[in-house]
N, C-alpha and C positions, 0 to 999 in steps of 0.2 A: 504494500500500500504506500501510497506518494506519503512525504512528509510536510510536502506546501500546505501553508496557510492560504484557503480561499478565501478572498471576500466580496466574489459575487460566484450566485450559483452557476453549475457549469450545464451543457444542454447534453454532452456526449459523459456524464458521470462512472460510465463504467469502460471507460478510455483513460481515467485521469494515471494513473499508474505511466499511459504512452504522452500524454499532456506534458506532466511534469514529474520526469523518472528520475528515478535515482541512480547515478554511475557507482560502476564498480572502482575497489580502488588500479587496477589492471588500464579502466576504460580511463580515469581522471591521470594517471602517469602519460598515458599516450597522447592526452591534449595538453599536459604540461611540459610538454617538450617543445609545442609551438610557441607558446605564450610564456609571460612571468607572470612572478607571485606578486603580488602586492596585497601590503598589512592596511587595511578598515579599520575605520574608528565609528562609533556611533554616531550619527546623523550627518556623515560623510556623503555627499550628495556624487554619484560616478559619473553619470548621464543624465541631462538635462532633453528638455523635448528640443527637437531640431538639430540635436548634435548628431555627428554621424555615427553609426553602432559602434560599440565593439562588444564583445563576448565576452560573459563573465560567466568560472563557472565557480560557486561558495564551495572551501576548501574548510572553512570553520567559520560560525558567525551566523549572521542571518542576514539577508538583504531586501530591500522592499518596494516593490514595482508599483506605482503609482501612477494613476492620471490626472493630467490637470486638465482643467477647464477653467479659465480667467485666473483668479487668488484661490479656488478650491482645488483641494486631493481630494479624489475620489481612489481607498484602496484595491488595488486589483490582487494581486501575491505577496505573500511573502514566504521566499526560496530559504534552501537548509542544505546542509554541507550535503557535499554530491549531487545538487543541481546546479541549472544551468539557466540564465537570460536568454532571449532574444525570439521571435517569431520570421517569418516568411522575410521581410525586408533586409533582414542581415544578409540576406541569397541576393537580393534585389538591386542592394548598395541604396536604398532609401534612407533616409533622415530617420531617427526616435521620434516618438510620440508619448511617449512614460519618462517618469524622472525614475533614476533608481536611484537608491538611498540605501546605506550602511543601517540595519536596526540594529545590529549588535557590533560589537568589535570583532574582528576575525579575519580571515585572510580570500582571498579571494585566486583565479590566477583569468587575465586579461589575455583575450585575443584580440589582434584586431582583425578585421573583414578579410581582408585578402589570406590570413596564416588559416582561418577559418576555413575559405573557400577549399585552398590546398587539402587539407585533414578529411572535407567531405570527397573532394575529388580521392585520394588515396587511401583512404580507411573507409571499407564497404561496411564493420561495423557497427563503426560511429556513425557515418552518414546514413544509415538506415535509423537509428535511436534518432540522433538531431531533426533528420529531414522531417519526420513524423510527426514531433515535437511541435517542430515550426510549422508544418499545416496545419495539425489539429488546434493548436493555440489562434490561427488566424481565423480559421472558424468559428472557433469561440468568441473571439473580437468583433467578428461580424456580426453572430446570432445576438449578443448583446451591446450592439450600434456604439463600441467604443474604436475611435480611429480620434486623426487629426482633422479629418473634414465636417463641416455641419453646413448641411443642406437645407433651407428654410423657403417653402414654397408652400402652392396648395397640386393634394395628387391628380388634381384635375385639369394642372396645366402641363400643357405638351411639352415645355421649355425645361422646367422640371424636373418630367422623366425620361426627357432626353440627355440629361447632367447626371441625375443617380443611373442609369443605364450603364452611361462613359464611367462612371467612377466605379461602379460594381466590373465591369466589365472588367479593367484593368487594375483590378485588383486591390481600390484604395477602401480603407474602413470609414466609414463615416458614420455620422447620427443627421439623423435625419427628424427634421420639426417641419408638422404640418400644417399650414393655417391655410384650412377650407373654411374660409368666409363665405356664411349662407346671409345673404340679406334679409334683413327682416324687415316685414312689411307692415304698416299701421293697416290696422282694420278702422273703418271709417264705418260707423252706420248713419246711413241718410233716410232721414226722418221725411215723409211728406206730409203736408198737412192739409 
């Protein structure tokens, strides 16, 4: 059973194990031969939204993936030694969208994008655990409409769902706010006399 703290329900719950698994220490030696160690302190922020990824995977400690929207966190996870950050965009070379944050002291070990890409291209075990990881996590960002985009329309305009179409298409997450403005009409009643 995964060790991640959820803090929103998941929709494929009897996947969470392939969601967010736990490495052996065999699998965490072969990714630390890409990457370095680096020592976390508590409320140590790693990635901010808009930075570009890199891979972290908790070595000791705990770590905490969060979303913002404006001045709010909204908490998504929080990882535990022998897991790992990142979804489908670390494949992509796209921007963050989550702050991650140090919850505990402990050690982490940093890949960046490209040492990553090599490890999935060369190691068919690891890239069969990661790959999975990262699709099924982006599934779950989608089923509950967290991403960096927010779409604010009504579903009944063409323009619209010609923009969530393009954005689902190519794979961006977003939330989507819907303001179908129904008019309301004054009832008059005319009296004759």
């Amino acid at each position: 059973m995964s060790d991640a703290t959820l803090a929103m329900p998941l929709t494929l719950t009897e996947r969470i194990d392939q969601i967010f698994p736990t490495l052996t220490a065999t699998q965490i030696a072969r990714i630390a031969a890409r990457g370095r160690t680096r020592r976390i302190q508590q409320g140590e922020v790693l990635l901010e939204p808009g930075d570009q990824l890199r891979f972290f995977l908790v070595t000791s400690g705990k770590i905490d993936i969060v979303s913002i929207s404006g001045s709010t966190e909204a908490p998504l996870v929080t990882l535990q030694s022998g897991q790992f950050t990142g979804e489908a965009n670390m494949l992509s070379g796209r921007r963050g969208f989550t702050r991650i944050r140090a919850a505990r002291d402990g050690e982490v070990i940093e890949i960046e994008r490209e040492q990553l890409l090599s490890l999935v291209q060369t190691d068919s075990e690891l890239s069969e655990i990661l790959m999975r990881a990262f699709i099924l996590r982006r599934v779950e960002l989608i089923a509950h409409q967290v991403g960096d985009a927010v779409l604010v329309g009504s579903s009944h305009s063409a323009a619209t769902l010609r923009i969530k179409e393009f954005l689902t298409r190519n794979g961006y997450r977003m939330h989507m706010s819907i303001l179908n403005v129904i008019p309301t009409f004054r009832l008059c009643s005319i009296g004759f006399t």
